[in-house]
LOMI-397164 format. One line per 10 residues: number of its first residue (from 0); their letters; for each residue x, y, z of N, C-alpha, C. Coordinates in Angstrom, 1 decimal, always signed. Layout:
NUM> A> X/Y/Z/X/Y/Z/X/Y/Z | ...
***
This chain:
0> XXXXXXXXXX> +114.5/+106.8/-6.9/+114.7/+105.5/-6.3/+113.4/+105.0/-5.7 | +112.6/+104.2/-6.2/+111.8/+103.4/-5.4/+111.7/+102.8/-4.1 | +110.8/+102.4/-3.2/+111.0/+101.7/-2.1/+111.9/+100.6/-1.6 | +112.1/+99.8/-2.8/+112.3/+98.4/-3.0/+114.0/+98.5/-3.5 | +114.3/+100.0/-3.9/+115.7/+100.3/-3.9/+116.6/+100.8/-2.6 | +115.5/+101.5/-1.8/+115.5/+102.6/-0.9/+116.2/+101.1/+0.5 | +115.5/+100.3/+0.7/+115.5/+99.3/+1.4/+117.0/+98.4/+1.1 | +117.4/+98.2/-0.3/+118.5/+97.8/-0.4/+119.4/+98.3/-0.2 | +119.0/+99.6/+0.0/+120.5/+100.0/+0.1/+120.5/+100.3/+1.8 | +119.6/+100.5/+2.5/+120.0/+100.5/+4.0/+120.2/+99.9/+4.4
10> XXXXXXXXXX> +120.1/+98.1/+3.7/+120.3/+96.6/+4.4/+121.9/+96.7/+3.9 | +122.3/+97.5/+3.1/+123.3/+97.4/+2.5/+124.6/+98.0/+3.3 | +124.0/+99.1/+3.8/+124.9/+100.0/+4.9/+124.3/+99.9/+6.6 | +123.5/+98.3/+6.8/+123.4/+98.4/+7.8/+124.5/+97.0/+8.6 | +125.2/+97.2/+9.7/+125.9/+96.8/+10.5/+125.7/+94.7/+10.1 | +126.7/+94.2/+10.1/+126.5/+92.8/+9.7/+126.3/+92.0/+10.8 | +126.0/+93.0/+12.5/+125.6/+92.1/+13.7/+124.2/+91.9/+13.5 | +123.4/+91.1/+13.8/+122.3/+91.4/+13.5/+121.7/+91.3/+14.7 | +120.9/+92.7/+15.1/+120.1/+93.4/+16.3/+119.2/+92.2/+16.6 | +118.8/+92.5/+17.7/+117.8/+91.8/+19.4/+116.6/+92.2/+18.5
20> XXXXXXXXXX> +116.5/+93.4/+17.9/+115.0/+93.5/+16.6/+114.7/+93.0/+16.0 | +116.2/+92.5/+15.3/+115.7/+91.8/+14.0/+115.5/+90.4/+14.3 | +115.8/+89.6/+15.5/+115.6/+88.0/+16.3/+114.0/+88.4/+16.5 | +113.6/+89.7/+17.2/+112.3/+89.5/+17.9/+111.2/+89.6/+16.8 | +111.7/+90.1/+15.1/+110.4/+90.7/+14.6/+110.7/+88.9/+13.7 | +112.1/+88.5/+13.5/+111.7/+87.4/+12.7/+110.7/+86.3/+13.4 | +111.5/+86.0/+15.2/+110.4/+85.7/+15.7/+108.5/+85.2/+16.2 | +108.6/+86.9/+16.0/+107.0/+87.6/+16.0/+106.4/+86.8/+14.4 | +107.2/+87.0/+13.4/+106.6/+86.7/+12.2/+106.8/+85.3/+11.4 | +107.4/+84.3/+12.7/+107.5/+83.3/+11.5/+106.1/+82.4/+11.7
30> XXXXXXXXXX> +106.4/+81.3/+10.5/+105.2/+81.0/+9.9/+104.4/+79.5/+10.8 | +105.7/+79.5/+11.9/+105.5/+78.5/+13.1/+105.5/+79.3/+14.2 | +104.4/+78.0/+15.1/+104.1/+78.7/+16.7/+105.8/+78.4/+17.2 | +106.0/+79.6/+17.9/+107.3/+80.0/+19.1/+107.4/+80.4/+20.0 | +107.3/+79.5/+20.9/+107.0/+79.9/+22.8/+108.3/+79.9/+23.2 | +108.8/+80.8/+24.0/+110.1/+81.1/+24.7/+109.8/+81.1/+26.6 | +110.3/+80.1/+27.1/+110.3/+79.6/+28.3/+111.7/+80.3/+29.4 | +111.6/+80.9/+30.2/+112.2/+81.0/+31.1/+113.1/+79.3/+31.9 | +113.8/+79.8/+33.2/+114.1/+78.4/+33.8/+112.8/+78.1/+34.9 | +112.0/+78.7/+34.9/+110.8/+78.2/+35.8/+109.6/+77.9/+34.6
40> XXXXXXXXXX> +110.2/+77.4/+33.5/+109.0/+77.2/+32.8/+107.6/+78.2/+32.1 | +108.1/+79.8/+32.8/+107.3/+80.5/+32.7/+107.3/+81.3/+31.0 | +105.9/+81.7/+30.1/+106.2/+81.8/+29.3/+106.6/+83.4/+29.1 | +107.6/+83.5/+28.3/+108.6/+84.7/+28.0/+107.9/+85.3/+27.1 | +107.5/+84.2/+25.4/+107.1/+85.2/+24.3/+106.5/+84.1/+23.7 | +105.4/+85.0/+22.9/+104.7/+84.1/+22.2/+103.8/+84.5/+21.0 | +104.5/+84.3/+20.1/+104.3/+85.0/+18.6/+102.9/+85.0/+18.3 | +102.7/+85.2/+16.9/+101.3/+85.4/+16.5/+100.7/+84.1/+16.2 | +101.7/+83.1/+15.7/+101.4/+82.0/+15.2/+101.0/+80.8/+16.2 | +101.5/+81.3/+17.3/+101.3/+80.6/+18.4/+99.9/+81.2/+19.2
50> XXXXXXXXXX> +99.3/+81.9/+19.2/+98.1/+82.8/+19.3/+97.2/+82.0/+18.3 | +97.6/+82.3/+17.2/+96.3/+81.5/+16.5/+96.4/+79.8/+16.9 | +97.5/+79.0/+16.7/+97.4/+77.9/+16.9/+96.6/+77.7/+18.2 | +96.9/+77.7/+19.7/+96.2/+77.9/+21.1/+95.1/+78.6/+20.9 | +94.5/+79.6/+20.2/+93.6/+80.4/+20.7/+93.6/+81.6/+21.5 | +94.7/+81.8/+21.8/+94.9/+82.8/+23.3/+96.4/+84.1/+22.8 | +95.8/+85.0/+22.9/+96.9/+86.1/+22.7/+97.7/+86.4/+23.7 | +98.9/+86.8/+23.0/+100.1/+86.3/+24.1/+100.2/+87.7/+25.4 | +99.3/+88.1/+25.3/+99.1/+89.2/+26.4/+98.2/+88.1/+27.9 | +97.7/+87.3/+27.3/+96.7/+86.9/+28.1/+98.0/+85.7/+28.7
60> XXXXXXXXXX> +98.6/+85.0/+28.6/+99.4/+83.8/+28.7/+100.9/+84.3/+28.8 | +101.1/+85.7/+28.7/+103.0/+86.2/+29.2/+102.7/+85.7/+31.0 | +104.3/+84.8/+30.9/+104.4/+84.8/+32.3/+103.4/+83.4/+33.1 | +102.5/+82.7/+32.5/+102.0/+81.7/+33.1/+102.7/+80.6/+32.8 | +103.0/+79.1/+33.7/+103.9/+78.2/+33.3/+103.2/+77.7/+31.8 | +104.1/+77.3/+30.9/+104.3/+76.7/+29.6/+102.8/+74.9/+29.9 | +103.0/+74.4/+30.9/+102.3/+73.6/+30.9/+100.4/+73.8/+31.0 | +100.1/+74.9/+30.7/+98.7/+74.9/+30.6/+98.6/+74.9/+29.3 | +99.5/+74.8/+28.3/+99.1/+75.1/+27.1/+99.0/+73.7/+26.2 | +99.7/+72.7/+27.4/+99.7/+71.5/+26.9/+98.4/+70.9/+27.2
70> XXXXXXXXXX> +97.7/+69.7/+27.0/+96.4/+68.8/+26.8/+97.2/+68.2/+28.4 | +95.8/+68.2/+29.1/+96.1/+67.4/+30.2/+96.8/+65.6/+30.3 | +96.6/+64.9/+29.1/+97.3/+64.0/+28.7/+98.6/+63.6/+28.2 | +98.9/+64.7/+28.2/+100.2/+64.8/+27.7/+101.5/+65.8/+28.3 | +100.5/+66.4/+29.3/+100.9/+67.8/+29.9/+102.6/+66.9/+30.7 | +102.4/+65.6/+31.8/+103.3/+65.1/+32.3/+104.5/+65.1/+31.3 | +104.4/+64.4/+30.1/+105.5/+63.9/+29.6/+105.7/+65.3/+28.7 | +105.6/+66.4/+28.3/+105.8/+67.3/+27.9/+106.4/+68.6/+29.2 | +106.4/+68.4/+30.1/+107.3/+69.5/+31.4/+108.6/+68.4/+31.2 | +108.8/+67.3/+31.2/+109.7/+66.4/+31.4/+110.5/+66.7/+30.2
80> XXXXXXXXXX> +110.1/+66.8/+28.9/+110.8/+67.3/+28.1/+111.4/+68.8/+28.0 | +110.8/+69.7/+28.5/+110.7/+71.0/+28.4/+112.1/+71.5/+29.8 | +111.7/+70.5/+30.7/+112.7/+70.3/+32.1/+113.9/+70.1/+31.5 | +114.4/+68.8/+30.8/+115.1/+68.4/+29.6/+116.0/+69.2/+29.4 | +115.3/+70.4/+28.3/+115.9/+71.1/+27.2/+116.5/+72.3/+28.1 | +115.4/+72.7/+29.5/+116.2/+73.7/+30.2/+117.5/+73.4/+30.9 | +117.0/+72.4/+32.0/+118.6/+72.3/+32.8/+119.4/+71.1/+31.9 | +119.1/+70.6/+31.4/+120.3/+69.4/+30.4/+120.4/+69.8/+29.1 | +120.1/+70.6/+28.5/+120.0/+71.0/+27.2/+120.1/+70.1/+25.9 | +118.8/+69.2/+26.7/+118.7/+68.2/+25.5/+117.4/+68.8/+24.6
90> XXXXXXXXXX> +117.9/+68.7/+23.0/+116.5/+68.9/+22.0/+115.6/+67.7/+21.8 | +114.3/+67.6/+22.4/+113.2/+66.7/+22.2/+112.4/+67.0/+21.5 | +111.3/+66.3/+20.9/+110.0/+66.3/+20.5/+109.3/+65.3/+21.0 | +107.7/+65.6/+20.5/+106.6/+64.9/+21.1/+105.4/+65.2/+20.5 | +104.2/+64.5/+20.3/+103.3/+64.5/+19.2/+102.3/+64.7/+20.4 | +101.5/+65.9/+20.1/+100.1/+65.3/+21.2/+98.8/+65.8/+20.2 | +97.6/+65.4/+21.0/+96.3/+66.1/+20.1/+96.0/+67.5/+20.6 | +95.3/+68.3/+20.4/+94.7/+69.4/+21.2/+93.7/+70.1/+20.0 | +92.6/+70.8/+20.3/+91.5/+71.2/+19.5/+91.8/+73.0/+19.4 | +91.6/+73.1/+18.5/+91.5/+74.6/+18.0/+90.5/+75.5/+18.6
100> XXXXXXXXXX> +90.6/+77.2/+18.2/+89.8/+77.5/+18.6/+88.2/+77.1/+18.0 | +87.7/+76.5/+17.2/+86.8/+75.4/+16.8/+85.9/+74.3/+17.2 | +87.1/+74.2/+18.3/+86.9/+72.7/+18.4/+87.0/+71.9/+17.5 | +88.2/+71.7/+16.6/+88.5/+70.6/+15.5/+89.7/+70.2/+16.6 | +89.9/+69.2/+16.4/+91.0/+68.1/+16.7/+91.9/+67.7/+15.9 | +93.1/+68.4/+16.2/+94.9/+68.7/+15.7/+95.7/+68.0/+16.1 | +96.3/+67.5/+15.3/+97.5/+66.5/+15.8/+98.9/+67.5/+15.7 | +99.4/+68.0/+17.0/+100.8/+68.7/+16.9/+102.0/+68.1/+17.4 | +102.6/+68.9/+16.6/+104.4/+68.5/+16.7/+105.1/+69.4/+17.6 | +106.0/+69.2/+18.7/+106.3/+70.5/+19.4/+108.0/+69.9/+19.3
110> XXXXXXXXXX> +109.0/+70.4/+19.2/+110.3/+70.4/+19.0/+111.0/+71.6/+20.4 | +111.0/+71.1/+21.4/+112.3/+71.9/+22.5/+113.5/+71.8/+22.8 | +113.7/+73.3/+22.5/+115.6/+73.7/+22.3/+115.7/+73.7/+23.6 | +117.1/+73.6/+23.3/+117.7/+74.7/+24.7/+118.0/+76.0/+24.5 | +118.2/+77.1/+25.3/+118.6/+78.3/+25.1/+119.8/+78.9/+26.0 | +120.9/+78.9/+25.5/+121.9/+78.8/+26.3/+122.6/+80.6/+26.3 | +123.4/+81.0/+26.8/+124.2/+82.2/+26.8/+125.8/+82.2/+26.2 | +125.9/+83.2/+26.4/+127.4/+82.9/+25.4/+128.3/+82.6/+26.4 | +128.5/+82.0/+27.2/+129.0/+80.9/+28.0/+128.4/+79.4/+28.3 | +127.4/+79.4/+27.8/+126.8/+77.7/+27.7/+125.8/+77.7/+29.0
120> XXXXXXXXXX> +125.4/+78.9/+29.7/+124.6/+79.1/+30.6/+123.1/+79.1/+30.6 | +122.3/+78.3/+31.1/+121.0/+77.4/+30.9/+120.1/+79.0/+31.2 | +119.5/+79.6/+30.7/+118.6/+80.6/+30.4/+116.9/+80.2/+30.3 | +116.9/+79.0/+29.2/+115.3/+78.4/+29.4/+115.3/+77.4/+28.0 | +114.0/+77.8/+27.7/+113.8/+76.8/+26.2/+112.8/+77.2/+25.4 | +113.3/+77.1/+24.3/+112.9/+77.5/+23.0/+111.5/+76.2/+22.4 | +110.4/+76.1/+22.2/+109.5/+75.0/+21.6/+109.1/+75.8/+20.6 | +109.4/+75.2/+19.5/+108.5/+74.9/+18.2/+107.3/+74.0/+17.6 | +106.4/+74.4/+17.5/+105.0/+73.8/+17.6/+104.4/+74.0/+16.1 | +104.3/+72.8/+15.2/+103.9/+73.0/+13.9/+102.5/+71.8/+13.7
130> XXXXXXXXXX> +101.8/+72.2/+13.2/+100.6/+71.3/+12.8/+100.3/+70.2/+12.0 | +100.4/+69.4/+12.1/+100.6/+68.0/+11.2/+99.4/+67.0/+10.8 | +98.0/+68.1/+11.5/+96.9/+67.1/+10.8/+96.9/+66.6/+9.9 | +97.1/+67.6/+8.8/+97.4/+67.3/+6.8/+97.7/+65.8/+7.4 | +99.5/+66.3/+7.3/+100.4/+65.4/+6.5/+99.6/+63.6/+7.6 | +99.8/+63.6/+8.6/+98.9/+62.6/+9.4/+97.7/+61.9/+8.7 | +96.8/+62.8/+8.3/+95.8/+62.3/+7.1/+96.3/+62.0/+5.9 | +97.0/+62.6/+5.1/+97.5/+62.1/+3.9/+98.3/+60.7/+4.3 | +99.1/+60.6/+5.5/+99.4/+59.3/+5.6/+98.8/+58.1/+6.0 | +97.3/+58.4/+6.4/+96.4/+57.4/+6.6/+96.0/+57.1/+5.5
140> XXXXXXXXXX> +95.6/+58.5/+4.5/+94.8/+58.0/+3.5/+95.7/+56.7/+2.7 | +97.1/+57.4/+2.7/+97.9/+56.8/+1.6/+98.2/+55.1/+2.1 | +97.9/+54.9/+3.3/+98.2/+53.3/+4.4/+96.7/+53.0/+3.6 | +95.7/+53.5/+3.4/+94.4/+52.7/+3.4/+94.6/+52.3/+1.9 | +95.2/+53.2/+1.1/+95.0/+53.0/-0.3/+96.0/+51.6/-0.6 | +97.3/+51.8/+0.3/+97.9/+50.4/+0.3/+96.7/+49.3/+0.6 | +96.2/+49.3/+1.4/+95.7/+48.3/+2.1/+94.4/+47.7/+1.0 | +94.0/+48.4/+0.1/+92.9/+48.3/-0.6/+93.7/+47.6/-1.9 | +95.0/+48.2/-2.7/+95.2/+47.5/-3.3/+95.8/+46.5/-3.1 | +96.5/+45.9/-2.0/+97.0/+44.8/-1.6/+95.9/+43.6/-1.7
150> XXXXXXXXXX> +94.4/+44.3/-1.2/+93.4/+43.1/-0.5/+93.0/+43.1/-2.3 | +93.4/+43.8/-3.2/+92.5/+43.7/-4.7/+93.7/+42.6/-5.6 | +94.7/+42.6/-5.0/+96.1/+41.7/-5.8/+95.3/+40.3/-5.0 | +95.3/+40.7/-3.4/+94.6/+38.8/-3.0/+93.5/+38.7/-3.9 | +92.5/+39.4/-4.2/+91.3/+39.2/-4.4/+91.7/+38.2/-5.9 | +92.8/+38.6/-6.6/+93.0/+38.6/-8.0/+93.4/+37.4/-7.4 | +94.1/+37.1/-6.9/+95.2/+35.7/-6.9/+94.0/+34.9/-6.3 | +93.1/+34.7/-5.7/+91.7/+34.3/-5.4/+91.3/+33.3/-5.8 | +90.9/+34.4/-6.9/+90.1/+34.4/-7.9/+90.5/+33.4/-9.2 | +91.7/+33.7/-8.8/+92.9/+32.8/-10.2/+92.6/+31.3/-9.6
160> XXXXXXXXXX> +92.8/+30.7/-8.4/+93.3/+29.8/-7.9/+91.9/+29.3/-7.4 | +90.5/+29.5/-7.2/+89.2/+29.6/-7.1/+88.7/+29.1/-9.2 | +89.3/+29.7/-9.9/+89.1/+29.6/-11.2/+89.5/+28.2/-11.8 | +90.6/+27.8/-10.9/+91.5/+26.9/-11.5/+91.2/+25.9/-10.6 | +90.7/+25.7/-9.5/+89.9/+24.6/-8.9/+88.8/+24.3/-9.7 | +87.4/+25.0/-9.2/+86.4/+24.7/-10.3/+86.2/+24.5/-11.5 | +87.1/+24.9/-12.3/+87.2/+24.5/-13.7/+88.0/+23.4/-14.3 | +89.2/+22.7/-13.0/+89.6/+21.4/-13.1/+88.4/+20.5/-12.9 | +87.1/+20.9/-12.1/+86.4/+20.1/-11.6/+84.8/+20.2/-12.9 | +84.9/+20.9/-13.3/+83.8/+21.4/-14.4/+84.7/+20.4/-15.5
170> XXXXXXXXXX> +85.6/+20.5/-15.7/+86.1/+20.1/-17.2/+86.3/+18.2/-16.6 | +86.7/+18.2/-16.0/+86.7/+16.7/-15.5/+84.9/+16.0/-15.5 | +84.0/+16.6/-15.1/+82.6/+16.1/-14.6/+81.8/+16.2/-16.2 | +82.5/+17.2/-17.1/+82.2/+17.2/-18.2/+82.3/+16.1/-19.1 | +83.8/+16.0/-18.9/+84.6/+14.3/-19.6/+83.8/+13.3/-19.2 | +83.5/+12.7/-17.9/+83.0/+11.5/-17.2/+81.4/+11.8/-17.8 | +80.7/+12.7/-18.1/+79.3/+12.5/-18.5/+79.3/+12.0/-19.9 | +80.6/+12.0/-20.4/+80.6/+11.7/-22.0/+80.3/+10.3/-22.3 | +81.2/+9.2/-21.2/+81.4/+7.8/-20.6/+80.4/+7.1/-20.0 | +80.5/+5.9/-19.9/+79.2/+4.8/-19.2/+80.3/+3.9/-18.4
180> XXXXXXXXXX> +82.0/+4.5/-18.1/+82.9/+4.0/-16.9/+82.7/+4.2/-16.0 | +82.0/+3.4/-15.0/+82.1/+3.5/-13.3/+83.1/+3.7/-13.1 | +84.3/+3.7/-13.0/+85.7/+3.5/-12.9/+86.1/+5.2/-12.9 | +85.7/+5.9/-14.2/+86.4/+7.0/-14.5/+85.1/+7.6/-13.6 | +83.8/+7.1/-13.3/+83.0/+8.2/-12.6/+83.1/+8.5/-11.7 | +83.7/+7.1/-11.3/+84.4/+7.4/-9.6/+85.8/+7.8/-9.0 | +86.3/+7.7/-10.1/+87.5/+8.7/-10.0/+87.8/+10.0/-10.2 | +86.8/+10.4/-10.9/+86.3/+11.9/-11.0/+85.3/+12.3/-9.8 | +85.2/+12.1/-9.4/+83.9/+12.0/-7.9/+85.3/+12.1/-6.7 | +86.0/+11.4/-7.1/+87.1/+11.5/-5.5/+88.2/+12.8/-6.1
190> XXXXXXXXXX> +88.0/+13.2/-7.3/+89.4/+13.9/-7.6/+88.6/+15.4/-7.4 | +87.1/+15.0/-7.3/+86.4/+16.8/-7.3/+86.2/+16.6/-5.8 | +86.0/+16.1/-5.1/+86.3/+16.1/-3.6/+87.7/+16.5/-3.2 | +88.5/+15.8/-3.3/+90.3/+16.3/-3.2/+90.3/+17.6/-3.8 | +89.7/+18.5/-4.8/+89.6/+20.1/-5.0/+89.0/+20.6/-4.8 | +87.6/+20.3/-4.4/+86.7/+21.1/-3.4/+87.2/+21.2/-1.6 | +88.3/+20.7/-1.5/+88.9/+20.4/-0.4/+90.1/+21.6/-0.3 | +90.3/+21.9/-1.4/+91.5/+22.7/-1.5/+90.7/+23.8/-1.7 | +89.8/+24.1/-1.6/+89.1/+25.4/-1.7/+88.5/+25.3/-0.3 | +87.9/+24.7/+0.0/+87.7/+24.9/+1.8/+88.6/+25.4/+2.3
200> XXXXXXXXXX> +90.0/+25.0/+1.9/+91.2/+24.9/+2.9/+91.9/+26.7/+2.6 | +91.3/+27.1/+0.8/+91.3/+29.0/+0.8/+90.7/+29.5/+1.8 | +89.1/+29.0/+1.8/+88.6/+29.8/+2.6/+88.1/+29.5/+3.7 | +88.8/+28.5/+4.5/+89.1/+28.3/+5.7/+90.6/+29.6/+6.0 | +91.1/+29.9/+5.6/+92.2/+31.1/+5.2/+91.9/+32.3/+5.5 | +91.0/+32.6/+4.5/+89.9/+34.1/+4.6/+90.1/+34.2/+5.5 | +88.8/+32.9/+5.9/+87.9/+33.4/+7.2/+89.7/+33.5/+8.7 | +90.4/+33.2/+8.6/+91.4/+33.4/+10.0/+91.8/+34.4/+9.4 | +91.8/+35.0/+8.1/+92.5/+36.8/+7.7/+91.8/+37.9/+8.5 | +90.4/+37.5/+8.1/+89.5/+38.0/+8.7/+89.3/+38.2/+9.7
210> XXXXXXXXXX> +89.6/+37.1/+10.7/+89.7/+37.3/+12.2/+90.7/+37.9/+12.8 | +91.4/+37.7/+12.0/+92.9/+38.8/+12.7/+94.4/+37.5/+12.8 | +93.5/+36.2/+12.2/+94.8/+35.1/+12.7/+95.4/+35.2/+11.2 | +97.2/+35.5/+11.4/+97.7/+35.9/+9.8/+98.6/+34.5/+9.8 | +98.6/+33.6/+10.7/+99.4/+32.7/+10.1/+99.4/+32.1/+8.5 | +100.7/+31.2/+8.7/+100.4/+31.3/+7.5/+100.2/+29.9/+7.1 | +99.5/+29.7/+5.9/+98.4/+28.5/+5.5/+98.4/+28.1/+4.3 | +99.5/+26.7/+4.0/+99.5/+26.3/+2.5/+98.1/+26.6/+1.5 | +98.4/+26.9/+0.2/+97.0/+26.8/-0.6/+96.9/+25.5/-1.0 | +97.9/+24.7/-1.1/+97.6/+23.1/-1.3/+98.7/+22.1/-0.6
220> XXXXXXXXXX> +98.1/+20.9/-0.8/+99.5/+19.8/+0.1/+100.4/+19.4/-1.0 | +101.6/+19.8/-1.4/+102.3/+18.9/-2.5/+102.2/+17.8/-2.6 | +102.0/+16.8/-1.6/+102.0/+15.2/-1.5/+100.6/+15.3/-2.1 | +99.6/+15.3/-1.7/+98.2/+15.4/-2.3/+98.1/+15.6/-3.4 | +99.0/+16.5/-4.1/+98.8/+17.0/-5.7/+99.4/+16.0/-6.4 | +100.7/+15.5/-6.0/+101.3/+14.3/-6.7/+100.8/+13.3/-6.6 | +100.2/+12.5/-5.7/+99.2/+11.4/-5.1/+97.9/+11.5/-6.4 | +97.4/+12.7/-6.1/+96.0/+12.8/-7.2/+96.5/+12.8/-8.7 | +97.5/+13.3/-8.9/+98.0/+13.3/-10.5/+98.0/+11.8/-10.7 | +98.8/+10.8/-9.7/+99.5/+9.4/-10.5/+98.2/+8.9/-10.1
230> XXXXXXXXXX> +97.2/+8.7/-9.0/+96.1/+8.2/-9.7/+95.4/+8.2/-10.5 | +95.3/+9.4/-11.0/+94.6/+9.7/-12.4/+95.2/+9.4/-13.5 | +96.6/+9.3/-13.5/+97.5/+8.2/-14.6/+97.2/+6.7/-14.3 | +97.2/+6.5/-13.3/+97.0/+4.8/-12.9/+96.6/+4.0/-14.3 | +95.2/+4.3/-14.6/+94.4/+3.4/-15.7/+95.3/+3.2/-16.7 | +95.6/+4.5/-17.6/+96.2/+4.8/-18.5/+97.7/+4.3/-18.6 | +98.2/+4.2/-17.6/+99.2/+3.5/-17.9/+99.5/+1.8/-17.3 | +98.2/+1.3/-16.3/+97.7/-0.1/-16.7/+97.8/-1.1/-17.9 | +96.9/+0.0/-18.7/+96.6/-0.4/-20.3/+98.1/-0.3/-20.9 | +98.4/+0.4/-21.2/+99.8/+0.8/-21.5/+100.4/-0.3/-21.3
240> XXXXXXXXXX> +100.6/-1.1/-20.3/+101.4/-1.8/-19.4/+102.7/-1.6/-18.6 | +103.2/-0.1/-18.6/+103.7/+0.4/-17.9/+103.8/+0.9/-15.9 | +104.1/+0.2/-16.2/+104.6/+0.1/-14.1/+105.4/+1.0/-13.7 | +105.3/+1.8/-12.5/+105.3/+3.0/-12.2/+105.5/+2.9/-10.3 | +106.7/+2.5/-10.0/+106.4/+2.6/-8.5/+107.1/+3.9/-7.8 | +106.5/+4.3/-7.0/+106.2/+5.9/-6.7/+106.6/+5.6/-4.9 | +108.0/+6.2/-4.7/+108.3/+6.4/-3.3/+108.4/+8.0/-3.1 | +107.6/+8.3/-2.4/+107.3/+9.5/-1.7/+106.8/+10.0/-0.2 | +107.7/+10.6/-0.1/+107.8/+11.0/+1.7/+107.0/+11.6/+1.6 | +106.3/+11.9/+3.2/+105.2/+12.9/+3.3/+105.7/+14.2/+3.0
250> XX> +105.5/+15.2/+2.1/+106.1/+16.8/+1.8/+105.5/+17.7/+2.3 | +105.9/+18.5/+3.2/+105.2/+20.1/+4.0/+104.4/+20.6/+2.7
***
């Protein structure tokens, strides 16, 4: 019989209560910090994981109140919770910073039980303390990477609407140089003004994105667009002899 048989079979024939040993060694060995608090706050036990996270071996810190181990900023609202879980037996959490033994800067998560007796009798409190720098940075990274491609979709849509102004105005100044119409040169002169107008009015936009003002800001006036369309039909349908009367309210 090998080791790994030898073990099965004593877990096999061992009692199905499970011993104050087997709480203290799973304790001692799990893979999160485990501070165990008395009702004065004082610390009871403090595993290995909790040693490494603090810095301080639990020989050095048995028996001193639970609040030195918190960041002086946080220390208040952390007894308040820890107070909480002892005499009301409420389960809280709370996020604070605190620096390693390093001095790197850790963003933790601490979770406090209550610990009650087999009559519901308030004994102390249980805090679990897990490290969340990672996941904290992966959720920044992953907010920035939002943020980058959102600003690359405006950039696109920009760019489209930047494209489709100046090249209304490029292809129109193109047409009128073909002509010796005052008429059409000056109608093309007021209709690239009315779209260079609408591009001020993008990036008059930017620039309040920029500043932090997000209201929000037509890219063009609908009345203005229908206005500039039927004068640029006007001539054409002059000649034509087609009459065209146009009632239109001012449009948001």
């Amino acid at each position: 019989m090998n080791a790994e048989d030898a073990l099965c079979a004593r877990t096999a024939k061992s009692p199905t209560t499970v011993t104050d040993e087997f709480f203290r060694h799973a304790c001692a060995h799990a893979g999160l910090a485990m501070i165990t608090v008395d009702r004065s706050l004082r610390i009871r036990s403090w595993n290995a994981a909790a040693a490494h996270m603090f810095g301080a071996a639990a020989a050095n810190v048995m028996g001193m109140n639970i609040s030195g181990a918190i960041p002086m900023e946080a220390r208040a609202r952390g007894e308040s919770l820890i107070r909480a879980a002892v005499w009301r037996a409420e389960t809280n959490s709370m996020e604070f910073k605190h620096r390693d033994e390093l001095g790197r800067p850790r963003s933790l998560i601490a979770t406090f039980s209550p610990i009650l007796d087999d009559v519901g009798g308030h004994l102390g409190a249980l805090a679990v303390v897990r490290d969340i720098t990672r996941r904290i940075s992966l959720e920044t990274e992953l907010a920035h990477r939002h943020k980058m491609a959102a600003l690359g979709e405006m950039a696109g849509a920009l760019s489209h609407h930047f494209n489709n102004i100046l090249g209304g105005i490029v292809t129109s100044v193109d047409f009128a140089l073909t002509t010796d119409s005052p008429d059409l040169h000056k109608r093309t002169l007021q209709q690239g003004g009315v779209a260079l107008g609408r591009a001020i009015k993008l990036i008059d936009s930017l620039l309040k994105f920029a500043e932090g003002d997000f209201r929000h800001a037509d890219e063009c006036d609908l009345t203005e667009c229908i206005l500039a369309v039927m004068e640029y039909m006007e001539p054409e349908l002059r000649k034509a002899r087609i009459t065209l009367n146009l009632q239109l309210e001012r449009l948001p």
